[in-house]
C-alpha positions in Angstrom: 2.2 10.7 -2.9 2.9 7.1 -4.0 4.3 3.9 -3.4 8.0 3.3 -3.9 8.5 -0.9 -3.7 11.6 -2.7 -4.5 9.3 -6.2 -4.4 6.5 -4.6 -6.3 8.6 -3.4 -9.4 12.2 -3.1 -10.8 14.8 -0.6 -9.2 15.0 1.3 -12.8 11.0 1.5 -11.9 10.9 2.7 -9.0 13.9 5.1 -9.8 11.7 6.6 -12.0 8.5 6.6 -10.6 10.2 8.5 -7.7 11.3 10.9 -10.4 7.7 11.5 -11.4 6.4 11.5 -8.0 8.7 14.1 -7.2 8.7 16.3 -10.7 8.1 19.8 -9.6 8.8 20.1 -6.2 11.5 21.3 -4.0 11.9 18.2 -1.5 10.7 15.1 -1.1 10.1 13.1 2.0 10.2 8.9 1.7 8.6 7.5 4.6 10.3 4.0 5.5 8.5 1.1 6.5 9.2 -1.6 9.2 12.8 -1.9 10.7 15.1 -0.3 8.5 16.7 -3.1 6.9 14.1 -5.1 7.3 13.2 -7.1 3.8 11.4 -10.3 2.3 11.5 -13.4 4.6 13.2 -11.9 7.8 16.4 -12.4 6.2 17.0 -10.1 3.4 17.2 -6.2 2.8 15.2 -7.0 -0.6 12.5 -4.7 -0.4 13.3 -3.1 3.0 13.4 0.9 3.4 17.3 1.0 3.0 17.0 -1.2 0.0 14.5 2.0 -1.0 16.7 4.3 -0.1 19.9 2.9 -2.1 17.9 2.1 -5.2 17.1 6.0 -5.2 19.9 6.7 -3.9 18.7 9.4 -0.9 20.1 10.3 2.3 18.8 8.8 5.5 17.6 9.9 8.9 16.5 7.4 11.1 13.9 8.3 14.0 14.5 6.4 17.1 12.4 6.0 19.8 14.5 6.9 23.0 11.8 6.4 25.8 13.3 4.4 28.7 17.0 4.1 27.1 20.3 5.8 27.5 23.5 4.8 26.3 22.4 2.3 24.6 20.7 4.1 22.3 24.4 5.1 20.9 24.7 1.5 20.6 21.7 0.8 18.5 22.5 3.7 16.2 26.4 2.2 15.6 25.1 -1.0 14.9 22.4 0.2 12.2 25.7 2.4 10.7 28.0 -1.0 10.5 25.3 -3.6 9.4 25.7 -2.2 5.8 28.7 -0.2 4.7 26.7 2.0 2.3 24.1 2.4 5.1 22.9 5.6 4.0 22.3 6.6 7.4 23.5 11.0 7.5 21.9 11.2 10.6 19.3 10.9 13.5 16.1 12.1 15.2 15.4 11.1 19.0 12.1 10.5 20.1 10.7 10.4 23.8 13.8 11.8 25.1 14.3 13.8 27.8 15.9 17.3 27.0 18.7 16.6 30.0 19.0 13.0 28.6 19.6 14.6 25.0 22.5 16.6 26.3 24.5 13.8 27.5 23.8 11.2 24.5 24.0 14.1 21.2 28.1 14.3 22.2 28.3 10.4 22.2 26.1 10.6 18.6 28.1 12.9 17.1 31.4 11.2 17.7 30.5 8.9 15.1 30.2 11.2 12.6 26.5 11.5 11.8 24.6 14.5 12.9 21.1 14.3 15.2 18.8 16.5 13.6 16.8 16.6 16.5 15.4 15.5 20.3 12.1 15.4 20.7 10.7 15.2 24.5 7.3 13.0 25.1 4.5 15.2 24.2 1.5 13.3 24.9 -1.1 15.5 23.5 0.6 15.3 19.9 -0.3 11.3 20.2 -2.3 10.1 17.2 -4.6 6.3 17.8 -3.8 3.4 15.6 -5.6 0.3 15.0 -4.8 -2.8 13.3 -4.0 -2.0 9.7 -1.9 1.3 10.6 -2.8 5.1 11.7 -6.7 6.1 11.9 -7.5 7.5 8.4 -8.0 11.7 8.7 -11.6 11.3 8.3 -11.8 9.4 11.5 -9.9 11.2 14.1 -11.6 14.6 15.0 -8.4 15.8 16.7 -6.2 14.8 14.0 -5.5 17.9 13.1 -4.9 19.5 16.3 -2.6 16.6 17.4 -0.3 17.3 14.0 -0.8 20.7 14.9 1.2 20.4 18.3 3.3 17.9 16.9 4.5 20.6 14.4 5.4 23.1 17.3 7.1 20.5 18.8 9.1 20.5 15.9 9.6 23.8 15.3 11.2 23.7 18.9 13.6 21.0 18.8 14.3 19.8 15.2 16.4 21.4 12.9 14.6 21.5 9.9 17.4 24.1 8.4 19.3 21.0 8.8 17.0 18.5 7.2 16.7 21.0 4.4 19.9 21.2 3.4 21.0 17.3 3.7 17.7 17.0 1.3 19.4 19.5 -1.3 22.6 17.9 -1.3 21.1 14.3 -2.1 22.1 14.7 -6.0 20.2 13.6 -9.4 19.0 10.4 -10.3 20.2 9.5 -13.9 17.1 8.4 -16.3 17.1 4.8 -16.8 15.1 5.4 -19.7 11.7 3.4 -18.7 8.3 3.9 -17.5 7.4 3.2 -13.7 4.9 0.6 -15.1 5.2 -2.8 -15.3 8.3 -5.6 -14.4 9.3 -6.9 -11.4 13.4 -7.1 -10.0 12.9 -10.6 -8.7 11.8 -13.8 -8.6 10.1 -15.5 -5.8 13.5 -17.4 -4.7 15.0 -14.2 -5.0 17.1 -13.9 -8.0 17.2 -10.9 -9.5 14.7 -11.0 -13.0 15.9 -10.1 -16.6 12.1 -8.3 -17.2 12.6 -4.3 -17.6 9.3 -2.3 -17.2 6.7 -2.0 -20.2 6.0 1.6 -21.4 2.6 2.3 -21.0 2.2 6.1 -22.0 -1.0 6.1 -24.4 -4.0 7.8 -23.0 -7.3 6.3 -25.6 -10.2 8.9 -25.9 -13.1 9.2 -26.7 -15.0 5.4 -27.7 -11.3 4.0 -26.1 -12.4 5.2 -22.8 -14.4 3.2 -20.2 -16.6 4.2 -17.5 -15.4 2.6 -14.3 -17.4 2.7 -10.7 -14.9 2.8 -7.9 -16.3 2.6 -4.6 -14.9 5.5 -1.8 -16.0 6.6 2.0 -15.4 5.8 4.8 -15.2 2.3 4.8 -12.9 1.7 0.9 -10.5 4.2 1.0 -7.2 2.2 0.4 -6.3 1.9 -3.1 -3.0 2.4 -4.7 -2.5 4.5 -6.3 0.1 3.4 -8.9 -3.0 1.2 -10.0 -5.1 4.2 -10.7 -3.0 6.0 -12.6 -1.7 2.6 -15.0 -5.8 1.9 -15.2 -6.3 6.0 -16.4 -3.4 5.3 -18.6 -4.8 2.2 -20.5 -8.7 4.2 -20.6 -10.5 4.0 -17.6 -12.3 6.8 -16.9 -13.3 6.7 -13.2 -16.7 8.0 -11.2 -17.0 7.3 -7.7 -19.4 6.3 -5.4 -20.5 6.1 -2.0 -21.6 2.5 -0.8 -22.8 4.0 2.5 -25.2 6.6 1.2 -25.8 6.6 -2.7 -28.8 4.5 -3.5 -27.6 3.6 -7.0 -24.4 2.8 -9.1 -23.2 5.5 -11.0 -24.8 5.8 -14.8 -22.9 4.2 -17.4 -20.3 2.3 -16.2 -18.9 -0.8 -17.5 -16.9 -2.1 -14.5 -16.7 -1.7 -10.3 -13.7 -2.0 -8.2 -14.0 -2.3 -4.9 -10.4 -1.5 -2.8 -9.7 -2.1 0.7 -10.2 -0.2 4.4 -12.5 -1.1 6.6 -16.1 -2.1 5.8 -16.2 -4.3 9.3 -16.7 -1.2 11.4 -19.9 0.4 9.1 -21.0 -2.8 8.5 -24.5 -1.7 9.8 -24.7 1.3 7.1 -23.7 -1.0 4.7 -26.1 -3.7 4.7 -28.7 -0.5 5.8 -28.0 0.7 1.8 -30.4 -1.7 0.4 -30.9 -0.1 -2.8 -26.9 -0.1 -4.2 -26.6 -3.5 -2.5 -29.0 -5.1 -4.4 -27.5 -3.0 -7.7 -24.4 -4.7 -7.2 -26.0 -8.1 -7.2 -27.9 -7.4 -10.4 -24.8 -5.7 -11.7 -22.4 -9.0 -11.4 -25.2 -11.2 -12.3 -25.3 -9.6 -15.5 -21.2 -10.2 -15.8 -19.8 -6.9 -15.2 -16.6 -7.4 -14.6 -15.9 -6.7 -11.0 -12.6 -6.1 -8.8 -12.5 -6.4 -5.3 -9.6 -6.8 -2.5 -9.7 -7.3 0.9 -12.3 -4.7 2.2 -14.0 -5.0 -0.9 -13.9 -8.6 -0.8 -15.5 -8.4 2.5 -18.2 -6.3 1.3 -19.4 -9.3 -1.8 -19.7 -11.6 0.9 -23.0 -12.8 1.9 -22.4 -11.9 5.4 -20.5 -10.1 7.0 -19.6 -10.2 10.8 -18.1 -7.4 13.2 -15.8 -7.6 15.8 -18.6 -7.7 18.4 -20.1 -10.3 16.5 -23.0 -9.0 15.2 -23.7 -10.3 11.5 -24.9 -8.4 8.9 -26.1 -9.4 5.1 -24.0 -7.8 2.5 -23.9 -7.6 -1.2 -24.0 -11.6 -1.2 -22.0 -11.7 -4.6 -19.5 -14.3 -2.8 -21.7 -17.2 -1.1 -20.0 -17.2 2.6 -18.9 -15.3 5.3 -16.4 -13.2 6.3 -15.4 -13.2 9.9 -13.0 -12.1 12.4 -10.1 -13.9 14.0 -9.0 -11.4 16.5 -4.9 -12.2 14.8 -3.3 -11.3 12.1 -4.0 -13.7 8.8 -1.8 -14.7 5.9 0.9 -10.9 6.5 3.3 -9.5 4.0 4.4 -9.9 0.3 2.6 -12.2 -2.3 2.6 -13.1 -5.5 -0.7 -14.6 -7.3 0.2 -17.6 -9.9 -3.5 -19.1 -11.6 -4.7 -22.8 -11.8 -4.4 -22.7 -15.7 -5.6 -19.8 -17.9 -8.0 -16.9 -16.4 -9.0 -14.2 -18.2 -6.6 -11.7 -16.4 -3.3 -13.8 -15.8 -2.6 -16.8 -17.9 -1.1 -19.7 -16.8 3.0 -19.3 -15.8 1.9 -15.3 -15.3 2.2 -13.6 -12.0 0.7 -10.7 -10.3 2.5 -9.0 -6.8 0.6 -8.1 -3.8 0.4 -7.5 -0.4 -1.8 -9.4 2.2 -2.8 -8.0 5.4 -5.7 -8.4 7.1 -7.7 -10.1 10.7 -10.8 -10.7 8.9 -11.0 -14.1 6.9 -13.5 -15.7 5.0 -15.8 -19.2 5.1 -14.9 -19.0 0.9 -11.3 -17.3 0.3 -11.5 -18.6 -3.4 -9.2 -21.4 -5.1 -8.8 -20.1 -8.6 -5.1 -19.2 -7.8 -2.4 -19.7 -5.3 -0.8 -16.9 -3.1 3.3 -18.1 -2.9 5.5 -16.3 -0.3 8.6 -15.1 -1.5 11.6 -17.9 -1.3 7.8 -20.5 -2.5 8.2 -22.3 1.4 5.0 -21.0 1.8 1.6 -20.9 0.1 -2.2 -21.0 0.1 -5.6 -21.1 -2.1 -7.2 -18.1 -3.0 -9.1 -15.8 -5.3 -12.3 -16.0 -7.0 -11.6 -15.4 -10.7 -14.5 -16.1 -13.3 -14.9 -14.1 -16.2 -13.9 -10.1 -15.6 -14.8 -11.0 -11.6 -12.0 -11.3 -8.9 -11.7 -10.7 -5.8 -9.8 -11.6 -2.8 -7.8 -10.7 0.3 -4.6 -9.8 -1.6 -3.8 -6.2 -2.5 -2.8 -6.6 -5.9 -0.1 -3.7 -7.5 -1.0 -4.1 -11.0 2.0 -1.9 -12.5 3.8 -5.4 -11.7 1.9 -7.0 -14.4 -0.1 -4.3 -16.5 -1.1 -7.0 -19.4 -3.9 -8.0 -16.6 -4.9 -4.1 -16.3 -5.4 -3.9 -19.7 -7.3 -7.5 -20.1 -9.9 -6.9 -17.5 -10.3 -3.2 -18.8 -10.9 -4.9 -22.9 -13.6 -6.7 -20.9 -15.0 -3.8 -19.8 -15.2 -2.3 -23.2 -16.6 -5.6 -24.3 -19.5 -5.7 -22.3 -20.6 -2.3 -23.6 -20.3 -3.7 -27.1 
């Protein structure tokens, strides 16, 4: 899978990185996000799922829950098909709904012209937990698979998926724009549309090119995107992972770390047990290896770090403060990073997009550059950025602006030298 993001890159981008994400198969299935035409700022479809949708130009089916509602559910789906006029919408699935209360309210659907795929009835036993920063990850939930398991019979029963299937076939080609899913952005903060088209980056350096890169996975970093993954392979990282939990030391011969997100406050105690790879990292980015690190990560560096419960643990201690929960959410949605002057990954007047979402914050969030919200009415300090180190809360999607890829990975290379 991927990520397909109107804010993060241009629409010829991400018309052909959904080209590449779906080369080879026989249907693909885009999960929306939010309200449907929910965008940037609360009051713009920029980067909402139907701005997804029309940019690839794919069929629609919303999923509505029905729990508690009638008629008015009839209502809602009339006003999502008249709020645009190329709304996309081809049809519905109901969710929570009684199977008498889907034989009165499919008639009243249908008389608008769009078909309902499907009515499924409550079915508590296909229910799967969330948490704060989305569904449990698979590794958590023991009954994950036995929930998705019923949930598929469920489906079986009342959806038609003959249906689905041929709606998906009839969805056309997308013409090729001719550019690589990496690298330019469709807009600018205040929301006009950008002149930039996306840089090719197609080589693939071997041999004395390539760098060693640690990258941390378990339990608690598990969130990376992976658009960055692949444009880091792309430009010559060569990456071996590592277990912060359990492996005692960093892996041999690497040049660089990255640390992504999940969700380090709940193993907090195994981490700070791990004495051995703690005090690696410490040595490591005392000798200036170059180090990335975002929100969970950036958790991790800290001195301390302290759990829900409040308990406070020591941590890697790269970062001199501590991180700390705030029981809401902090600093939500789009961003995009702009430096105080030159730094060895963005120069001044560069940008970088991410995403911020987190309930954890931080005694020292960084000040090195300056998180804007799209439309610039709001913005805050951030980041530590010295040398090949940075780290912060922000999610960064580096296919927006590869040229700070490629810089921190020539410092990787460097310190090998």
């Amino acid at each position: 899978g991927g990520n397909l993001d109107t804010f993060f890159l241009s629409e010829e981008a991400v018309r052909n990185q959904f080209k590449e994400l779906a080369a080879g198969a026989d249907l693909s299935v885009v999960e929306g996000v939010m309200g449907y035409y929910d965008g940037v700022g609360g009051n713009d479809t920029w980067a909402s799922s139907y701005d997804t949708a029309r940019t690839i130009d794919t069929p629609v089916v919303l999923i509505l829950d029905g729990r508690g509602a009638s008629l008015s559910l009839a209502a809602e789906i009339k006003g999502f098909l008249e709020y645009k006029k190329d709304s996309r919408i081809q049809g519905v699935i109901l969710n929570r709904v009684s199977r008498v209360m889907a034989e009165r309210l499919v008639p009243e659907i249908e008389k608008m012209g769009i078909a309902v795929y499907g009515c499924l009835p409550e079915c508590d036993a296909a229910k799967v937990t969330s948490r704060h920063l989305g569904l449990v990850i698979p590794e958590e939930s023991k009954a994950l698979r036995e929930s998705l398991g019923r949930l598929a019979c469920e489906i079986e029963k009342n959806v038609d998926v003959e249906g689905l299937f041929r709606l998906a076939c009839g969805a056309g080609t997308l013409q090729d724009d001719g550019y690589r899913a990496s690298g330019g952005t469709g807009h600018e903060p205040d929301g006009k549309t950008a002149d930039r088209k996306p840089e090719k980056h197609d080589r693939v350096p071997a041999g004395p090119d390539r760098v060693r890169i640690g990258i941390a996975r378990d339990e608690a970093f598990c969130f990376y995107y992976q658009e960055n993954l692949k444009l880091f392979e792309s430009l010559g990282a060569e990456f071996a992972e590592f277990d912060p939990m359990r492996d005692e030391h960093l892996p041999p011969g690497i040049a660089g770390l990255m640390f992504g997100g999940g969700y380090p406050e709940l193993y907090a105690g195994e981490l700070s047990a791990n004495r051995p790879i703690l005090q690696e990292i410490r040595n490591a980015a005392a000798g200036g290896m170059p180090i990335l690190a975002e929100c969970g990560g950036f958790l991790y560096l800290h001195e301390e770090l302290e759990t829900k419960e409040g308990e406070v643990f020591p941590m890697a201690g790269v970062i001199s403060g501590r991180a700390y929960p705030t029981g809401k959410l902090s600093r939500f949605g789009y961003i995009e990073l702009v430096p105080y002057g030159d730094t060895p990954l963005l120069k001044e007047g560069e940008r970088i997009r991410g995403h911020e979402f987190h309930y954890w914050d931080s005694t020292a969030c960084g000040t090195d550059m300056k998180a804007v919200k799209p439309g610039g009415k709001r913005s805050w300090d951030c980041i530590h950025a010295n040398g090949g180190f940075l780290a912060g809360f922000p999610h960064l999607y580096y296919p927006s602006n590869p040229s700070a890829a490629e810089r921190w990975l020539e410092l990787c290379r460097k310190g090998t030298e």
